[in-house]
C-alpha positions as CSV (number, residue, x, y, z in Angstrom):
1,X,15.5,23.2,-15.7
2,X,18.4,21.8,-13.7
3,X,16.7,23.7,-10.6
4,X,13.3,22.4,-11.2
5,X,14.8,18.6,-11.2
6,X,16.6,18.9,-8.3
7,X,14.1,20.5,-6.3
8,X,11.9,17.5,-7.5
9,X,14.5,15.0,-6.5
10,X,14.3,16.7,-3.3
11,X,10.9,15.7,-2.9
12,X,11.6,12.4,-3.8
13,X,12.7,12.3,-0.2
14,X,8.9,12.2,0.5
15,X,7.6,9.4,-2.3
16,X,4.7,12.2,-3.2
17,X,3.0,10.5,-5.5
18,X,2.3,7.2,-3.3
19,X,1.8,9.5,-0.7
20,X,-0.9,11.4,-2.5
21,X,-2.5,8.7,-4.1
22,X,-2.6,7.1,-0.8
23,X,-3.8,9.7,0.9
24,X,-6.3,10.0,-1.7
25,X,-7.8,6.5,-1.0
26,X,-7.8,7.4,2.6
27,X,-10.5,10.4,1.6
28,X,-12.3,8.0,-0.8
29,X,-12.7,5.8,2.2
30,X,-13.8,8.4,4.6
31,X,-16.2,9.6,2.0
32,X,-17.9,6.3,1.5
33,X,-18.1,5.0,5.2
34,X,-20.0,8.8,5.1
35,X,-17.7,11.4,6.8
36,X,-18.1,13.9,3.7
37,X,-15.7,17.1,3.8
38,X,-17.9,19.1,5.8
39,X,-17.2,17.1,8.9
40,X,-13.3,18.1,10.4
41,X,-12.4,14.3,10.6
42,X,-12.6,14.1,6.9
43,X,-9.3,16.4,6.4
44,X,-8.1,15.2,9.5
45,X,-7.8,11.8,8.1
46,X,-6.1,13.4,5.0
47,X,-3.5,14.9,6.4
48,X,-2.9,12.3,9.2
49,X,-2.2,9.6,6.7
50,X,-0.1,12.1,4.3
51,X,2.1,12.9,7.2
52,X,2.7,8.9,8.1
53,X,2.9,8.1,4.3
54,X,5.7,11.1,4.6
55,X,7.0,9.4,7.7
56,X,7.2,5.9,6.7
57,X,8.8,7.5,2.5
58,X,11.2,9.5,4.5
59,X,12.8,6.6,6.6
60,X,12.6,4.5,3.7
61,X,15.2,7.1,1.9
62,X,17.2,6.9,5.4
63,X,17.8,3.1,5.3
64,X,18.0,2.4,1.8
65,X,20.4,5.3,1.4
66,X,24.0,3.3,1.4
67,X,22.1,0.7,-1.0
68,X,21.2,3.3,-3.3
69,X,24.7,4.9,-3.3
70,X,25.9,1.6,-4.5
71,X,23.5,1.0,-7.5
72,X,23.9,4.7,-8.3
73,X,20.4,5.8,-8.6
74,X,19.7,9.4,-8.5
75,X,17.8,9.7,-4.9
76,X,18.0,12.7,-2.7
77,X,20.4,11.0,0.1
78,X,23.3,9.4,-2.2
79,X,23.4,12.5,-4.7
80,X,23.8,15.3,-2.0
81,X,20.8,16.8,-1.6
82,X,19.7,16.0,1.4
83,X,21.7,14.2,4.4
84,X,20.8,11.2,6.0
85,X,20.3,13.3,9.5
86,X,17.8,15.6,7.3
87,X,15.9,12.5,6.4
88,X,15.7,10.7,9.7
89,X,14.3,14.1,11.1
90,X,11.2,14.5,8.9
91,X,10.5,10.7,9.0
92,X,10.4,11.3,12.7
93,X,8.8,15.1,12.5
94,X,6.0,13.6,10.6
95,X,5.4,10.8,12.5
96,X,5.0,13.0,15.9
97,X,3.3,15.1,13.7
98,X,0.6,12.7,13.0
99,X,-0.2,11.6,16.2
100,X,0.1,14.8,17.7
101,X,-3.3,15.8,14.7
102,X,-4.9,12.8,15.6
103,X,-4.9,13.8,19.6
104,X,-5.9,17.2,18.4
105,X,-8.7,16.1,16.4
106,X,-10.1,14.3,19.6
107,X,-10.8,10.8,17.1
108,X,-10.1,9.2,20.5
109,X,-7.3,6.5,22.0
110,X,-8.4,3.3,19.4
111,X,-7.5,5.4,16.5
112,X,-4.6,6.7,17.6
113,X,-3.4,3.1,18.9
114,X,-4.3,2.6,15.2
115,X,-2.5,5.1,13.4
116,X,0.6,4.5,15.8
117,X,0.0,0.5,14.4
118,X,0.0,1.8,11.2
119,X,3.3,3.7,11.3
120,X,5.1,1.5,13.2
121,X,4.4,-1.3,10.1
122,X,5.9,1.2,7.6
123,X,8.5,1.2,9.8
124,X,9.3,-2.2,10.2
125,X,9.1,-2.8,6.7
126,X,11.8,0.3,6.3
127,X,14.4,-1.0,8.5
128,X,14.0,-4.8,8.9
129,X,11.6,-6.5,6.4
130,X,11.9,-5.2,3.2
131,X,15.0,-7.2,2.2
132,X,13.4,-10.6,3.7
133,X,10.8,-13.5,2.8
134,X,8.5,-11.2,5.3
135,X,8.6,-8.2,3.3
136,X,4.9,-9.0,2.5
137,X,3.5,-8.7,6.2
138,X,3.0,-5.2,6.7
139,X,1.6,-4.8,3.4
140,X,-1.1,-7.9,4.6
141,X,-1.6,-5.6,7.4
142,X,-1.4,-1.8,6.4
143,X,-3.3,-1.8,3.4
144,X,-6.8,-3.1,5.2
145,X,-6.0,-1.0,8.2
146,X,-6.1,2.0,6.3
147,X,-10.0,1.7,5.6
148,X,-10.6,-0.4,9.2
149,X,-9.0,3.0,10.8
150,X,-11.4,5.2,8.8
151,X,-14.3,2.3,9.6
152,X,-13.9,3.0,13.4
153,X,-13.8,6.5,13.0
154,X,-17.2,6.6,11.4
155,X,-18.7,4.4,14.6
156,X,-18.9,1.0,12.0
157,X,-18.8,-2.1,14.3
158,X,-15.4,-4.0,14.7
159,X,-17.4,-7.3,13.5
160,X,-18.8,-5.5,10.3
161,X,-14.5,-4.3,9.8
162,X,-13.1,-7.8,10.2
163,X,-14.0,-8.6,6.4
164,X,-11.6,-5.7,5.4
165,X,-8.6,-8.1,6.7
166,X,-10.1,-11.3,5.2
167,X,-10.0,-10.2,1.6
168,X,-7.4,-7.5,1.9
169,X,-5.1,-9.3,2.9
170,X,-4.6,-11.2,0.2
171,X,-5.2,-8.8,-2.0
172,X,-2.8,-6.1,-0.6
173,X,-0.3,-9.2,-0.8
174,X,-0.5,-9.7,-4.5
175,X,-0.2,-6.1,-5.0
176,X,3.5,-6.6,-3.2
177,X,4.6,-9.1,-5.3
178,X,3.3,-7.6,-8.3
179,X,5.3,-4.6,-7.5
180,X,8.5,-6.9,-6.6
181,X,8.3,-8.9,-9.6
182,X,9.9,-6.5,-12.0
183,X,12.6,-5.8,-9.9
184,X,13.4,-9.3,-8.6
185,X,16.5,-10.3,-10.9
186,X,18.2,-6.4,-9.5
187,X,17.3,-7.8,-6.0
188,X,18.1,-10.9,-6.2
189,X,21.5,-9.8,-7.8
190,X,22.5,-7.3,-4.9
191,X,21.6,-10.1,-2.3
192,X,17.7,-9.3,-1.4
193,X,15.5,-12.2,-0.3
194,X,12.4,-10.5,-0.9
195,X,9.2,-12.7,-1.0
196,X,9.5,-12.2,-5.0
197,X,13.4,-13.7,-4.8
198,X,12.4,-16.6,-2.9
199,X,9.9,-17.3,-4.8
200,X,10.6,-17.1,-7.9
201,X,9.7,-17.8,-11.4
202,X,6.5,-19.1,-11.9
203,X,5.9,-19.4,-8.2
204,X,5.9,-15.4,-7.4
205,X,3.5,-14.9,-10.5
206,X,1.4,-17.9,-9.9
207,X,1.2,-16.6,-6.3
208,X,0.2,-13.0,-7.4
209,X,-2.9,-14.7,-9.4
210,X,-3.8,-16.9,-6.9
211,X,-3.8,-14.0,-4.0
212,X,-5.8,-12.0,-6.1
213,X,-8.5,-14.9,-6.9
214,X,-9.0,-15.4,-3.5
215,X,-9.6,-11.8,-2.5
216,X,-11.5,-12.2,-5.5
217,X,-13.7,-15.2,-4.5
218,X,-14.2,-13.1,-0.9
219,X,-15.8,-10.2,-2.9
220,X,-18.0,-12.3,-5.0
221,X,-19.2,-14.2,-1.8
222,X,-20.4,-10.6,-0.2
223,X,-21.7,-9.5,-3.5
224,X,-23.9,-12.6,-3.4
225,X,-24.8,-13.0,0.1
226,X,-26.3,-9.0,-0.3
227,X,-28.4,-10.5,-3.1
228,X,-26.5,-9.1,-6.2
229,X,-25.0,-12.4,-7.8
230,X,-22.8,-10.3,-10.9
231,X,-22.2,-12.8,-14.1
232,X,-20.2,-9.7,-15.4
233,X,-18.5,-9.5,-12.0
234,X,-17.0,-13.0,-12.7
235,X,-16.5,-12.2,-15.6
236,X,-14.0,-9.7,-14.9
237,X,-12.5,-11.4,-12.4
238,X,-11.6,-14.1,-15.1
239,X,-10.2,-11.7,-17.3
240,X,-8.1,-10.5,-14.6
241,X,-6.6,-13.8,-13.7
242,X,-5.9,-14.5,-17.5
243,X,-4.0,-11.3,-18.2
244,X,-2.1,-11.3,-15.2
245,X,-1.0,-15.4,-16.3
246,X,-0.1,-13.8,-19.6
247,X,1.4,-10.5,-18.5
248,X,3.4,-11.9,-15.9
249,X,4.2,-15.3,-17.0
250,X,4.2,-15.5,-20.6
251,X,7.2,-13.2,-21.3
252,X,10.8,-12.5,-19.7
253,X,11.1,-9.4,-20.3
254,X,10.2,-6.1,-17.9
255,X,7.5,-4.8,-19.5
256,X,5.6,-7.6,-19.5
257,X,5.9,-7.7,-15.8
258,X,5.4,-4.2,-15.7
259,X,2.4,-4.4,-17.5
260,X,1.1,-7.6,-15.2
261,X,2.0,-5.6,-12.6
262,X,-0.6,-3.0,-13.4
263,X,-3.2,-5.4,-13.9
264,X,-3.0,-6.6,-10.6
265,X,-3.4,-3.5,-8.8
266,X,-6.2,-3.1,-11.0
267,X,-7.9,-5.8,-10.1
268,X,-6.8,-5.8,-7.0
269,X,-9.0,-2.4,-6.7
270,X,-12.1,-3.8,-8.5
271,X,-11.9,-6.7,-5.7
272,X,-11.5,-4.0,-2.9
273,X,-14.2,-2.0,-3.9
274,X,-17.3,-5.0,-2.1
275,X,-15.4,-5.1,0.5
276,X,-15.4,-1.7,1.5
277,X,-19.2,-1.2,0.5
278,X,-20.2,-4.1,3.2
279,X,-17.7,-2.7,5.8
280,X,-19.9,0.1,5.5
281,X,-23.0,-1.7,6.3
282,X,-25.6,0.0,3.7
């Protein structure tokens, strides 16, 4: 058991879960701008972004690694298992590996300008932003990029794409301070001025709603303007809204926050969803 638990600790090192599930979104997106798994790009775009998701988790492990030694959580760097050189080497491995796949895979010099914009925010938010107010700008721009990337790949028009940035944004935002939000007192107490610190309680919550309701508010606007005018739609949106006011506001304690947390990225995903289907331009 003990081997089994540090091997998994090991692969902490690579955040595999995000990674996956990221990865996995990247393939949803593929699939619905219509490059199915019979066409190559499809599992090129796979393992491109699980190789920068491994990239971006592996640095991430390299710069947090003192921090973590400090607070005395169990990650691969501060318990032993893998050195800080190790780390730095597979963030750097994977990123050449990436780019190398997209040159191979001939997706051509915008998408791999694209995926080398892509990395280089992970990056950024590794080794300078995380610990400031900006910690929420690569997130603004990462998340939409992912499907914009996948957008030019399938031959969609950069004016159809735009969209993905306009309600993304915001929403990829709230998900960021969602996330922060149950860990802002343990930031705020080792010194972090994440957006969430700053912020603050009620302004970082009432932020997160408001975020979401506007990414919100973009979807709706598509889902009319294409003729489909969804009283349930609004409905849920609503709904949302509420339960994230009550689970991130009503209550100190984590799991309240936890749970609003959850409910954002939910939403956050039902919001998503329009704007991805008129990317697509079907």
């Amino acid at each position: 058991m003990r081997a089994v638990a540090a091997r998994w600790v090991v692969l902490e090192l690579l955040h595999p879960i995000p990674s996956l599930l990221t990865t996995v979104a990247a393939m949803g997106f593929a699939w619905i701008f219509g490059i199915g798994p019979g066409d190559p790009r499809f599992w090129s775009i796979a393992a491109i972004m699980l190789l920068v998701q491994f990239s971006i988790s592996a640095l991430n492990e390299w710069a947090d690694a003192e921090l973590d030694q400090k607070a005395g959580r169990q990650r691969p760097i501060p318990i032993g298992l893998v050195s800080r050189g190790a780390a730095l080497t597979v963030a750097v491995a994977c990123a050449v590996g990436a780019f190398l796949l997209c040159l191979l895979s001939n997706l051509g010099t915008f998408a791999l300008l694209l995926v080398g914009l892509g990395t280089a925010l992970g990056w950024a938010y590794d080794l300078w932003l995380k610990t400031t107010p900006l910690s929420f700008v690569p997130f603004a721009l990462a998340f939409p990029l992912m499907p914009f990337w996948v957008g030019v790949l399938a031959g969609r028009p950069l004016t159809s794409l735009v969209i993905l940035f306009l309600g993304g944004s915001p929403l990829a935002i709230a998900i960021h301070l969602a996330d922060a939000i149950p860990d802002r007192d343990r930031d705020r107490a080792a010194g972090l001025t994440t957006l969430a610190v700053v912020l603050g309680k009620p302004a970082g919550e009432m932020a997160a709603v408001g975020l979401l309701l506007i990414g919100s508010l973009v979807s709706l606007v598509l889902l009319i303007r294409r003729g489909q005018p969804s009283i349930a739609l609004i409905s849920v949106v609503a709904v949302v809204a509420s339960g994230v006011v009550v689970g991130l506001g009503s209550q100190a304690d984590r799991f309240s926050a936890v749970l609003g947390k959850w409910i954002v990225i939910a939403g956050a995903a039902l919001a998503a969803l329009p704007l991805v289907l008129s990317a697509r331009g079907r």
